[in-house]
FIPAPA-949168 format. One record per residue (C-alpha): residue in one letter; z, x, y. Coordinates in nm, 4 decimals, padded with zeros to 6 digits. Example, Ala and Ser with C-alpha at 12.3 -4.5 7.8 and 13.67 -1.06 7.14 Angstrom:
# FIPAPA-949168
residu,w,u,v
a,00.7800,01.2300,-00.4500
s,00.7140,01.3670,-00.1060
# end
This chain:
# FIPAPA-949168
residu,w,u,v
x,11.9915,11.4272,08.6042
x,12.1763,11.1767,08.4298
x,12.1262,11.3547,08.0778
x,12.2534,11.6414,08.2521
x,12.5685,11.4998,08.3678
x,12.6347,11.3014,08.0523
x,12.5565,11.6432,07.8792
x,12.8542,11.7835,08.1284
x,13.0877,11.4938,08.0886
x,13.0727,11.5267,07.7002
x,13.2960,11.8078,07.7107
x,13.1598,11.9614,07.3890
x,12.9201,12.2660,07.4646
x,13.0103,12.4268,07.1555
x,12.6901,12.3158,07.0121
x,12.4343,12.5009,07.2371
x,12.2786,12.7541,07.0981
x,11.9752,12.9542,07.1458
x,11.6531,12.7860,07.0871
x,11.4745,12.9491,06.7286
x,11.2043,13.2460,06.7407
x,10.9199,13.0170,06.7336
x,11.0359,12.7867,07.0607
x,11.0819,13.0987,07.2424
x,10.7740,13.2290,07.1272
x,10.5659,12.8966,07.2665
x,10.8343,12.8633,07.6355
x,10.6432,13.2433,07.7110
x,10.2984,13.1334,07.6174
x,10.3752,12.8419,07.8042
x,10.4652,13.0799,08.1071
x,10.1932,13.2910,08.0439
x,09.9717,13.0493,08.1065
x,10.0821,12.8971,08.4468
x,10.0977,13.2705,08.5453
x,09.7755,13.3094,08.4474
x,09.7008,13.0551,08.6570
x,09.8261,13.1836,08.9501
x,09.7340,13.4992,08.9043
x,09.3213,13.4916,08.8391
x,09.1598,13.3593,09.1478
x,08.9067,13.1414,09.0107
x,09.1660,12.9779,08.7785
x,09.3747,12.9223,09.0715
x,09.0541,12.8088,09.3281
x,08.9857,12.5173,09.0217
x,09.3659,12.4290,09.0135
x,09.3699,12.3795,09.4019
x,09.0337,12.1965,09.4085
x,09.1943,11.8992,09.1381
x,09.5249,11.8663,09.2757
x,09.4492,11.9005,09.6363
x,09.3241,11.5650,09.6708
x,09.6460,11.4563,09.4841
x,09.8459,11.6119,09.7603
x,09.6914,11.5311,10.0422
x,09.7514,11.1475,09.9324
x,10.1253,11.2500,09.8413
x,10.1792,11.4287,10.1651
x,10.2487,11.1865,10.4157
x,10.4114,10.9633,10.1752
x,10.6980,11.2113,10.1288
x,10.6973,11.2456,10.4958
x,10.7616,10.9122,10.5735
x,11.0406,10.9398,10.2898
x,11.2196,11.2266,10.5082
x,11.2110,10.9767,10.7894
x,11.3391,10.6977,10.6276
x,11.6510,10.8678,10.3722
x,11.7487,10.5074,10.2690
x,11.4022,10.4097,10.1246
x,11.5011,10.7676,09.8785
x,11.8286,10.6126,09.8452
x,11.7086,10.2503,09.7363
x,11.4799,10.4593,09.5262
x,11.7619,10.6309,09.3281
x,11.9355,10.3586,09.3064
x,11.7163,10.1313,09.1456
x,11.5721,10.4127,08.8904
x,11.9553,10.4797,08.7965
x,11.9822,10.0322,08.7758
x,11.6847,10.0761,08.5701
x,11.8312,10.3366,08.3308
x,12.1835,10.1779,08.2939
x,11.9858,09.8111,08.1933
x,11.7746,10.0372,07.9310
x,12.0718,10.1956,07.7872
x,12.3020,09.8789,07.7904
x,11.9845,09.6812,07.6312
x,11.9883,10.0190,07.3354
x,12.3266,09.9660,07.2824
x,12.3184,09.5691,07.2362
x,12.0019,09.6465,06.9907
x,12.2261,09.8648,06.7868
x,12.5170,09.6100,06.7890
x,12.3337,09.3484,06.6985
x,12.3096,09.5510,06.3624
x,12.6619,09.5661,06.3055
x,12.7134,09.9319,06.4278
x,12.8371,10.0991,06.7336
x,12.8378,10.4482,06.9346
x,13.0734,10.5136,07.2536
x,12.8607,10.4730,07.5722
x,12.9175,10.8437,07.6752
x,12.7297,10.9275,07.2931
x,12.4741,10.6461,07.3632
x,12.3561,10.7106,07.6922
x,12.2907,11.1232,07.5982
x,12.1397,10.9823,07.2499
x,11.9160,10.7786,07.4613
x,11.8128,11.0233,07.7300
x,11.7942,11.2931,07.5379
x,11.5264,11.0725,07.2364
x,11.3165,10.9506,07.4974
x,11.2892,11.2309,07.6884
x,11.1927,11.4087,07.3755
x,10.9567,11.1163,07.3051
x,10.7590,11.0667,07.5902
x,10.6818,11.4446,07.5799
x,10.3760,11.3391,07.3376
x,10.1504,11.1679,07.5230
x,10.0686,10.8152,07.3708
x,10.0051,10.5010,07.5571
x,10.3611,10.3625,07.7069
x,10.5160,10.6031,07.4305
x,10.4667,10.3787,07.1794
x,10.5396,10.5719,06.8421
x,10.6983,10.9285,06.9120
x,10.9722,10.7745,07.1444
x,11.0526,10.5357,06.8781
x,11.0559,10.8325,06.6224
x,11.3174,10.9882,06.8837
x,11.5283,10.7177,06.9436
x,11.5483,10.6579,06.5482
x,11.6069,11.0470,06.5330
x,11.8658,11.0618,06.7713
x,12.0401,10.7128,06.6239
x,12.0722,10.9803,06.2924
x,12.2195,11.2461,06.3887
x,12.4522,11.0508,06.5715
x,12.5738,10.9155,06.2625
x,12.3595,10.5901,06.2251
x,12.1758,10.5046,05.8846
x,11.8278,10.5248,05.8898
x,11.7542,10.1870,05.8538
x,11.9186,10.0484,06.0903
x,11.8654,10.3198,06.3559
x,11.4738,10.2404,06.3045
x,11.5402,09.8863,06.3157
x,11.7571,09.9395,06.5965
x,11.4446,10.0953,06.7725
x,11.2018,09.8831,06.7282
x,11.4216,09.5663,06.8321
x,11.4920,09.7877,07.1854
x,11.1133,09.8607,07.2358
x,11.0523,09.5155,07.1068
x,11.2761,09.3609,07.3771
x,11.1969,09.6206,07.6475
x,10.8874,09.5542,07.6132
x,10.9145,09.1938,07.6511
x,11.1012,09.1918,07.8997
x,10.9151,09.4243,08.1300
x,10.6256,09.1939,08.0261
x,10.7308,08.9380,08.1689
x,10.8661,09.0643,08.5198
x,10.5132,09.1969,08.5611
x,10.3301,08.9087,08.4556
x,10.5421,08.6536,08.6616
x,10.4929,08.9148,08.9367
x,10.8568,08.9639,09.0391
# end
């Protein structure tokens, strides 16, 4: 959501353009395949047997959500706390290099390469969301160098950090 409004905010759209033959070529396979699971009964039967008891655990958790609106909205708020600190703490790892991006570039820079990161599945993302955020440092104008540097000191510190919380249990 926040990528999306960042995105908006940004002002220039002038960039988007349509994804190449080969992405569009893998979104339909991808599509064919969830149809396919839909549509063939035993496909869809083995689907429903491994998420069901998934669901049933969800279920009246998301109930007691739509009873209680402010536990959604303390919810929100802290994953959007959580996302500002992670951004701010990307930023001060790339100024501690000497160089600097606006925060409207930085933010969409850092949604956009971890999103993109995390899509590889790796324990906690370590290695393609590094590769990302080094990526997106690039092509937003940073050297190499310092935009992997500037990645591994914000995992490095992230990582600490978050180590820490959870150890001393707060």
């Amino acid at each position: 959501l926040l990528l999306l409004v960042f995105s908006l905010f940004s002002g220039d759209l002038s960039g988007l353009s349509m994804p190449s033959p080969s992405v569009l070529a893998a979104i339909g396979l991808v599509i064919a395949a969830i149809a396919a699971l839909f549509l063939i009964r035993p496909l869809r039967q083995w689907v429903i047997t491994k998420i069901k008891p998934t669901l049933n655990q969800i279920g009246p958790r998301l109930i007691w959500l739509d009873t209680h609106p402010t536990r959604l909205l303390y919810g929100f708020g802290g994953s959007l706390l959580m996302t500002i600190g992670f951004v701010a703490c990307f930023g001060f790892s790339l100024k501690a290099f000497g160089y600097e991006l606006s925060l409207l570039t930085l933010a969409v820079t850092y949604l956009l390469s971890n999103s993109v990161g995390s899509i590889v599945p790796s324990p906690g993302g370590i290695g393609p969301v590094e590769a990302a955020l080094t990526g997106g440092l690039v092509i937003a104008g940073i050297p190499t160098s310092v935009a992997l540097s500037t990645a591994v000191l914000y995992r490095l510190l992230t990582f600490c950090i978050v180590r820490i919380f959870i150890v001393s249990g707060q």
